[in-house]
C-alpha positions as CSV (number, residue, x, y, z in Angstrom):
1,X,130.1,-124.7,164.7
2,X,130.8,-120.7,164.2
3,X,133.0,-120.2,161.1
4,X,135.0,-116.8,161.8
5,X,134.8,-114.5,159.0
6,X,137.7,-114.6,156.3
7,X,140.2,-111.7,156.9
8,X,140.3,-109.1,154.2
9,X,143.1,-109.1,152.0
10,X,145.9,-106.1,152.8
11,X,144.6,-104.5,149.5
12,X,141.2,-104.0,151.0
13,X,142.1,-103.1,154.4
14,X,144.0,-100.3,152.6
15,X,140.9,-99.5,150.9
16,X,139.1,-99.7,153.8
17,X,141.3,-97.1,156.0
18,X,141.6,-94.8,152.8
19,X,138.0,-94.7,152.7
20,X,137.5,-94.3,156.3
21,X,140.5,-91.4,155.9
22,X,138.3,-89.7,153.6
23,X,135.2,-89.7,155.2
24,X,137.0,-88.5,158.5
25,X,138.8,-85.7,156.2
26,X,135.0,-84.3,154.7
27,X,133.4,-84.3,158.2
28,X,136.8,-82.4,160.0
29,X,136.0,-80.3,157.2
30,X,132.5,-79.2,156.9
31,X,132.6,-78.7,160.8
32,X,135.5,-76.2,160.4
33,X,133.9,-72.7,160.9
34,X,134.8,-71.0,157.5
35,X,134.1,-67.3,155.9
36,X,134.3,-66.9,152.4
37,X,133.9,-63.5,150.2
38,X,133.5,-62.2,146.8
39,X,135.1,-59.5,145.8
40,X,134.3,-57.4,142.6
41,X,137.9,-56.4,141.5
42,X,141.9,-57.5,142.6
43,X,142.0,-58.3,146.2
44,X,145.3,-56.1,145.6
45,X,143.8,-53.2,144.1
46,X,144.9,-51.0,147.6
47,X,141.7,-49.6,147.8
48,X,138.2,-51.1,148.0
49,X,138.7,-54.9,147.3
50,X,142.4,-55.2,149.2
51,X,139.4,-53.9,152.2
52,X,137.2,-56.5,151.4
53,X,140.1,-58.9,151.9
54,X,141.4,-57.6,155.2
55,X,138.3,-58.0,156.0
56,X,137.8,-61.7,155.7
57,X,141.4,-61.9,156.9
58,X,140.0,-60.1,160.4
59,X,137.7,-63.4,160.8
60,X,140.5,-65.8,161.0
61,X,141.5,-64.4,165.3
62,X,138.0,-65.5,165.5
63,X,138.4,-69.3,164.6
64,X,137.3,-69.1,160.8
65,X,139.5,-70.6,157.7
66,X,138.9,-68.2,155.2
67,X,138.9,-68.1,151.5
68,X,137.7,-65.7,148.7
69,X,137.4,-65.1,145.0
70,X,138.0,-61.8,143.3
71,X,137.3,-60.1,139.8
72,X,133.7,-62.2,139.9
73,X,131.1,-60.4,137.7
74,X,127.7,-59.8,138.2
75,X,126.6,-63.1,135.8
76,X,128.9,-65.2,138.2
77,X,127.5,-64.2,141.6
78,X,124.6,-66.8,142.4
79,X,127.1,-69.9,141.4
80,X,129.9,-68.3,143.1
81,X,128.0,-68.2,146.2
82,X,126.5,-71.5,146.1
83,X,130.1,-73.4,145.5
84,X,131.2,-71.8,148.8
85,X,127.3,-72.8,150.6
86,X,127.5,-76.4,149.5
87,X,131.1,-76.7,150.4
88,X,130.0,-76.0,154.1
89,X,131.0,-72.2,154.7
90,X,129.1,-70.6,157.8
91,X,129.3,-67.0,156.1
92,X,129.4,-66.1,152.4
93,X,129.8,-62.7,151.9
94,X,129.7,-60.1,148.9
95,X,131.9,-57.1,148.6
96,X,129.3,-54.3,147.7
97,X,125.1,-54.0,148.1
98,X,125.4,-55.7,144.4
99,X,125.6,-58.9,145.9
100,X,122.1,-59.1,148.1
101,X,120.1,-59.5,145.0
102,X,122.0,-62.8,144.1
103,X,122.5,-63.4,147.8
104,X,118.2,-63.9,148.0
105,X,117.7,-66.1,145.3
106,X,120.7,-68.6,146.8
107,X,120.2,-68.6,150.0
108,X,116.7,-70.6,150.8
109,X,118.8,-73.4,149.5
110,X,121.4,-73.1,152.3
111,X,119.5,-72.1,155.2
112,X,122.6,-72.8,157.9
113,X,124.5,-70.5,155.8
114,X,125.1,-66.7,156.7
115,X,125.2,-64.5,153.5
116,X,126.5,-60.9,154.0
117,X,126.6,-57.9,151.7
118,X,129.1,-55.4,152.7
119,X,127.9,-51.5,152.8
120,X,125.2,-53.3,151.3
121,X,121.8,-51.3,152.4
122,X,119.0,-54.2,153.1
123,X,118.4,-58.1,154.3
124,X,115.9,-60.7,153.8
125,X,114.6,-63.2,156.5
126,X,116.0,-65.4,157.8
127,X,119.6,-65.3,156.5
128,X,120.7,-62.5,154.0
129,X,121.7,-59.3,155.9
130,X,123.8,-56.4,155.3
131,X,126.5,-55.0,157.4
132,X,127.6,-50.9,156.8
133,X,128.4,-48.1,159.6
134,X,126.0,-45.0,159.8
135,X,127.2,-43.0,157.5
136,X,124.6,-40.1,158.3
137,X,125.7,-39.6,162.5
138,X,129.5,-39.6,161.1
139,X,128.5,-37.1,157.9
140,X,126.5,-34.8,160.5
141,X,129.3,-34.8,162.4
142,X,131.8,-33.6,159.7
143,X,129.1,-30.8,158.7
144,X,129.0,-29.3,161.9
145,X,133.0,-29.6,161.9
146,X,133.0,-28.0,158.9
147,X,130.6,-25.0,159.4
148,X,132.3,-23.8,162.9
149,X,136.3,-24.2,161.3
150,X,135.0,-22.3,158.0
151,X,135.9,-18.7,157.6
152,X,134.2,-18.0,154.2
153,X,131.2,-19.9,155.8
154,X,131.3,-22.2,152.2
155,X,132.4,-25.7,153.0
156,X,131.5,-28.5,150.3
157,X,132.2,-31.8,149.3
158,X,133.4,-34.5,146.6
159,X,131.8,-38.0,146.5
160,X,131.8,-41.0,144.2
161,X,127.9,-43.3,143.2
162,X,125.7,-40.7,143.7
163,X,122.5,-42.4,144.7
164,X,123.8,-45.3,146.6
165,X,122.7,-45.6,150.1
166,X,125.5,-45.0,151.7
167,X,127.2,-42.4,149.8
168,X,123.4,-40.2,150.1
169,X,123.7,-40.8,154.0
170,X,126.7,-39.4,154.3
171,X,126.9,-36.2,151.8
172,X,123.3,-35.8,152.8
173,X,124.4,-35.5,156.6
174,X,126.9,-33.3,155.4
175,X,124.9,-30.8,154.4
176,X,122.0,-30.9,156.9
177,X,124.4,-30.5,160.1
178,X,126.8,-27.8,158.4
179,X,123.2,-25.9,156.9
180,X,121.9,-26.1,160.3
181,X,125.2,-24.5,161.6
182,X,125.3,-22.0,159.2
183,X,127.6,-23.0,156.2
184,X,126.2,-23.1,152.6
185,X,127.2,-26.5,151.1
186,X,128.2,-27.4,147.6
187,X,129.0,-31.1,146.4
188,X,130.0,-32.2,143.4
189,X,130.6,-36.4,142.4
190,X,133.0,-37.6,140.2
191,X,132.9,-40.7,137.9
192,X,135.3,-42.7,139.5
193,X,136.2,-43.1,143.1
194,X,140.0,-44.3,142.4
195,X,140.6,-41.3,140.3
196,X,142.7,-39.0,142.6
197,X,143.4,-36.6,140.3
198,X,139.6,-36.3,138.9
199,X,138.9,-35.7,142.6
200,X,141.5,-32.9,143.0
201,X,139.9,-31.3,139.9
202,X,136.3,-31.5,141.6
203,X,138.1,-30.2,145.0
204,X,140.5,-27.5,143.5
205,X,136.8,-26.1,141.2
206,X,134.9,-25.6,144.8
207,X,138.1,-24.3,146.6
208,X,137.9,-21.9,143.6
209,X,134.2,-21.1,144.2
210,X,135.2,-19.7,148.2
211,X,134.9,-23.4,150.1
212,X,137.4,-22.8,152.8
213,X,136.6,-27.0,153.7
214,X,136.4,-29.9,151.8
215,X,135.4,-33.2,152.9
216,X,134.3,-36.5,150.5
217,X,133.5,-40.3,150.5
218,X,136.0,-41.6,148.1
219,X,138.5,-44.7,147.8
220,X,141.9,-44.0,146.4
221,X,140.4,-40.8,144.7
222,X,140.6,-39.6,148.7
223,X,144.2,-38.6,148.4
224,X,143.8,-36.3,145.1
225,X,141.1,-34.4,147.4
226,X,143.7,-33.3,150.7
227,X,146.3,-32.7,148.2
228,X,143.6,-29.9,146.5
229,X,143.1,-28.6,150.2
230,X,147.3,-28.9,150.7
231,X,147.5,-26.5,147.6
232,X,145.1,-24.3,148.4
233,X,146.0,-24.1,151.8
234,X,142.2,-24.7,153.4
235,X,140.7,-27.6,155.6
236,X,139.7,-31.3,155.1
237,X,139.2,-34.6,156.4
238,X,140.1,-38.0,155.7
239,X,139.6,-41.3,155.3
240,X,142.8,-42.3,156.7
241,X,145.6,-41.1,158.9
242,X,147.6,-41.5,155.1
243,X,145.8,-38.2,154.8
244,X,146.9,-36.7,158.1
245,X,150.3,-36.8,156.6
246,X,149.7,-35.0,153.3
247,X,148.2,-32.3,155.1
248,X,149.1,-32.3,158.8
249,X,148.2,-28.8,159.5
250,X,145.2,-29.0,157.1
251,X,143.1,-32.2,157.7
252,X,141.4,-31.8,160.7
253,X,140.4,-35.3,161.2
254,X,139.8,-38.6,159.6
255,X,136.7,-41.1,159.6
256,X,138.1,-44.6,160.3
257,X,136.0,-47.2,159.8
258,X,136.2,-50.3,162.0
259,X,135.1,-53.0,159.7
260,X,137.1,-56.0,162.3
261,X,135.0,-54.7,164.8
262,X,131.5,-54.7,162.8
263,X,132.2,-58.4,161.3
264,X,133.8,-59.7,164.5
265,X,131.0,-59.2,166.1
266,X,128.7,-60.7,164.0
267,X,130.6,-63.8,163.4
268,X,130.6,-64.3,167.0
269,X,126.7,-64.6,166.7
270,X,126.9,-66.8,163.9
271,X,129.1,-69.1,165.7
272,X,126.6,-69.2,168.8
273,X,123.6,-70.1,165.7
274,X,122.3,-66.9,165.4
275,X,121.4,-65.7,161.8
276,X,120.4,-62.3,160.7
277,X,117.7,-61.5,158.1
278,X,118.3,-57.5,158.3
279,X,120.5,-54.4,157.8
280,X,122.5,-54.0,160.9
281,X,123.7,-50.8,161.2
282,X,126.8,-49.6,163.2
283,X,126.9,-46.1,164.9
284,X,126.9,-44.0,168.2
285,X,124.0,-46.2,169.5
286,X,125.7,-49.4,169.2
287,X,128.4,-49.1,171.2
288,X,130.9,-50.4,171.9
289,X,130.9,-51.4,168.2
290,X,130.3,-48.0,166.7
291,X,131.5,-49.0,163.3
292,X,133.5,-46.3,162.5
293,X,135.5,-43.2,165.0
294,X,137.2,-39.7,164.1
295,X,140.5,-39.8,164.4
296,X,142.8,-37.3,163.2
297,X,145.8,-39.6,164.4
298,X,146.4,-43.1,167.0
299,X,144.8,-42.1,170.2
300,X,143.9,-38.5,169.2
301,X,140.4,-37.4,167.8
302,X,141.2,-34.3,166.2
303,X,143.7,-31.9,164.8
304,X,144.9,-30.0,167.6
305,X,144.0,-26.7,166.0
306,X,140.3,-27.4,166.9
307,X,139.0,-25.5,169.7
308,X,137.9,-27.0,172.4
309,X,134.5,-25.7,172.4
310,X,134.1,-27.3,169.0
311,X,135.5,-31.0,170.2
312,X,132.3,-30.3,173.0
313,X,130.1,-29.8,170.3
314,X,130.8,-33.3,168.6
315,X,131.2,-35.1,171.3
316,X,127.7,-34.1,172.7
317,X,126.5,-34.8,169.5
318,X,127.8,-38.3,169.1
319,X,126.2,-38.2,172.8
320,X,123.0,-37.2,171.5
321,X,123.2,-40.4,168.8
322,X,123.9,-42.9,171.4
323,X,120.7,-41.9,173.0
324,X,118.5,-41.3,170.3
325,X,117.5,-38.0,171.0
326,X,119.4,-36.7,167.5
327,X,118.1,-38.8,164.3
328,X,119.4,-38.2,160.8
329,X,117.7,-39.4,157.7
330,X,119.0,-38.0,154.7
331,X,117.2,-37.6,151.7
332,X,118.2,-37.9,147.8
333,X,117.3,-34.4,147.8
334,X,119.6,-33.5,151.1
335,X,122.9,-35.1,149.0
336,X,122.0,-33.6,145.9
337,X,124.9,-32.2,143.4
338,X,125.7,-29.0,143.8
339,X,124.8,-26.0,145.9
């Protein structure tokens, strides 16, 4: 004769069901798509770490939870980056090229996971890439801005990390494109790219020197630099359209980057499976994400003071980048300080 089973006592069928809850809970989880990032300073700071943030907040329209960790110092990278792998995160990502060296000795361990370093410079197969927008086209395209609106023929320009990748991509496409268009270039760099009134300094000493156009690749230090060319009563170009309104009748226009765009894309792609081992670079030649546009304000590409033989000029060259007939590689050399 069958015996039936003895029915468990209410305080293990609780058990049971707040096991069962649990386990239900940890799988919901680990299947949510999630972005984490971590960022060097105060996700506050209004400048380069409040960008890493909106960043990872431009993820969320595209299905991800998000979370992130600021202040984290260089000896607390690699943990920091495996807590948010093992708890299941689909991209990790770093707020600076500081982050891909700590980024390749983590990730063979998580090999589902996708680590990015922003405006980092490099990748490593299969899954540690770098995402940044070409700074070069955009800097060659502010040269040649700046050698046809100069009167002295002197344009120059204030920058922040000399040597990093990006920051010798752009002042180095500075001055090729406005040396090719005539324009002798001086650049100076300042020690710290929040300082705005360091920057003003640096702009005010080459205004001084017959620059009739300044231009730079700075953070909150940006502002100090159009208020110099506000003073002085000479040309610039932003970062922002903040800019366009210190100096409305002075900047001529503003490089805006599209960071949304850059990671939206590629967290699209991670979400389909794919993983990226590289340095993906956003320009003219990957439309429609180009990573970054002029604008001098919304729905306007430059100051209206530009002639319109000088707006053809850009746009064929931004033409001539989407093709790939016009390359720009600066050098070291190319971005070096001073004249």
């Amino acid at each position: 004769m069958h015996k039936s089973s003895p029915l468990p006592s209410s305080r293990a069928s609780a058990a049971m069901l707040s096991a069962c809850a649990f386990l239900l809970a940890a799988s919901a989880a680990w299947a949510e798509d999630k972005a984490a990032i971590l960022l060097p300073g105060s996700a506050n700071d209004q400048s380069w770490n409040a960008l890493g943030y909106s960043i990872l907040k431009s993820l969320e329209p595209h299905g991800f939870k998000t979370a992130y960790s600021e202040n984290v110092s260089d000896a607390d990278e690699g943990e920091a980056l495996r807590d948010y792998a093992s708890q299941g995160y689909e991209i990790v990502m770093g707020h600076s090229g500081r982050f891909v060296s700590a980024m390749e000795q983590v990730a063979p361990d998580f090999p589902k996971t996708q680590f990015i370093a922003v405006s980092g410079n490099e990748g490593k197969a299969p899954n540690v890439m770098s995402i940044d927008w070409n700074n070069a086209q955009f800097g060659c395209q502010l040269g040649l801005l700046a050698a046809r609106m100069s009167k002295t023929h002197k344009v120059a320009g204030v920058y922040g990390l000399q040597g990093v990748p990006n920051i010798t991509a752009q002042a180095g496409g500075f001055r090729i494109c406005a040396t090719k268009a005539g324009a002798q270039v001086a650049i100076l760099y300042i020690k710290d790219m929040e300082d705005a009134a360091e920057a003003k300094e640096a702009a005010l000493s080459l205004i001084g020197q017959g620059a009739d156009f300044v231009t730079g690749k700075l953070n909150a230090a940006e502002a100090g630099l159009v208020q110099a060319a506000k003073e002085k009563h000479v040309y610039a170009t932003g970062r922002g359209f903040d800019q366009t309104k210190i100096a409305p009748d002075l900047v001529l226009t503003n490089i805006i980057e599209d960071w949304p765009g850059m990671f939206g894309s590629t967290a699209d792609q991670v979400k389909a499976g794919k993983l990226f081992g590289t340095f993906v670079q956003y320009g003219y030649d990957t439309a429609p994400v180009t990573g970054a546009s002029l604008q001098y304000a919304e729905g306007k590409a430059f100051n209206p003071i530009v002639p319109a033989a000088v707006v053809k000029e850009l746009d064929d060259m931004a033409a001539q980048f989407k093709s790939g007939a016009l390359k720009v590689v600066p050098t070291d050399n190319d971005a070096r300080s001073g004249g």
